[in-house]
C-alpha positions in Angstrom: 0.0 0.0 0.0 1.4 3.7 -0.9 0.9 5.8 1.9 1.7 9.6 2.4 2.2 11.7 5.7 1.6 14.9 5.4 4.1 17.4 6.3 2.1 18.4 9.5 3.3 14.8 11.0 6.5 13.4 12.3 8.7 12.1 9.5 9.6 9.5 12.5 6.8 7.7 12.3 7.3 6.6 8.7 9.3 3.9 10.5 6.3 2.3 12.1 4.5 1.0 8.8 7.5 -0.9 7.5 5.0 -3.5 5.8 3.9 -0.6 3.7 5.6 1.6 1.1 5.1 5.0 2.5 6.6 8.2 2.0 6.5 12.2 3.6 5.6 15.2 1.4 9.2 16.0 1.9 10.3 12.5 0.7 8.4 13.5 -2.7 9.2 17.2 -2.9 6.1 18.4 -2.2 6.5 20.3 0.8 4.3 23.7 0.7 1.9 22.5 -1.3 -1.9 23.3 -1.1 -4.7 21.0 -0.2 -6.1 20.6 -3.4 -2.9 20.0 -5.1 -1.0 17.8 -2.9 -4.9 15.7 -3.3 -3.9 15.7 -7.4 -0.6 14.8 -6.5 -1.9 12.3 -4.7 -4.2 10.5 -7.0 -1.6 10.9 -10.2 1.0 9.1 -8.5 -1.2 6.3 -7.2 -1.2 7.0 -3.7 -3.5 4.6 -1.1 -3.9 6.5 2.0 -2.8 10.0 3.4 -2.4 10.4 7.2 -2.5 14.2 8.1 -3.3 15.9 11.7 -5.4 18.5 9.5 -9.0 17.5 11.4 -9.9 20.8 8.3 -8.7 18.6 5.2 -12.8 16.7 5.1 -14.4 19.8 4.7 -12.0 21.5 2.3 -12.1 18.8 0.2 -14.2 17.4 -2.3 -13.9 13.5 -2.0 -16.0 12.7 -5.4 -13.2 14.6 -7.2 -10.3 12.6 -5.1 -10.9 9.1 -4.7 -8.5 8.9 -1.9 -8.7 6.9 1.6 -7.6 9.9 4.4 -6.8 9.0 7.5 -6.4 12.0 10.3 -4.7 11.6 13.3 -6.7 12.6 16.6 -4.1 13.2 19.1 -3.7 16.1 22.2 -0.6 17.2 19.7 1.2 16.0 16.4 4.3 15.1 18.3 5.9 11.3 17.9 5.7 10.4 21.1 2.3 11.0 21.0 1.2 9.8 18.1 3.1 6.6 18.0 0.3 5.6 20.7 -2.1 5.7 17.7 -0.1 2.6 15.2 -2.5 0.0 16.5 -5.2 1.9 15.7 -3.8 3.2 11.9 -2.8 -0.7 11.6 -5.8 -2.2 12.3 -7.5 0.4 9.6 -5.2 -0.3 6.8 -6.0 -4.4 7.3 -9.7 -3.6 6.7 -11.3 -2.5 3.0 -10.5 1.0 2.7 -12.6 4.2 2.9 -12.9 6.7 0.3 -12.8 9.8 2.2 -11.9 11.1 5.6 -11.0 8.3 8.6 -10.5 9.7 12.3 -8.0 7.9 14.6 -8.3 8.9 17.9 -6.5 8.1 21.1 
């Protein structure tokens, strides 16, 4: 599975999801980029699943248009530490079918 993390997560926790080919937006060069065209970027270059802390990103984005499974991290802040407590949970989504659209893991 291709997996992203956007640049408002650790690039740390890349190393969590070994199983999985995943990159961060400053892996690819796309650091800065807006919403809507990191979403393009996103769907040209065959991406799975994008894990952001951007709770925003459902509601500024139009998921008919980007047939993308989201996943945003629900955390008291984006730091490793804490959101490393969330891998079982991120895990245990990307086993099942994904969802088009915007997934919430919380604590």
């Amino acid at each position: 599975m291709r997996i992203l993390l956007d640049e408002n997560l650790p690039k740390k926790l890349k190393l969590d999801f070994a199983k999985h080919e995943i990159y961060t937006v400053h892996d690819k060069g796309w650091t800065g980029k807006k919403n809507g065209e990191l979403m393009k970027l996103l769907m040209d270059n065959e991406f799975d699943v994008l894990f952001t802390f951007d709770k925003n990103l459902g509601f500024q984005q139009n998921f008919v248009k980007y047939q993308l499974a989201v996943f945003v991290l629900n955390a008291a802040d984006n730091t490793y530490d804490v959101l490393k407590n969330l891998v079982g949970k991120i895990n245990e989504a990307l086993e099942k079918p994904l969802q088009i659209g915007v997934t919430e893991i919380k604590e």
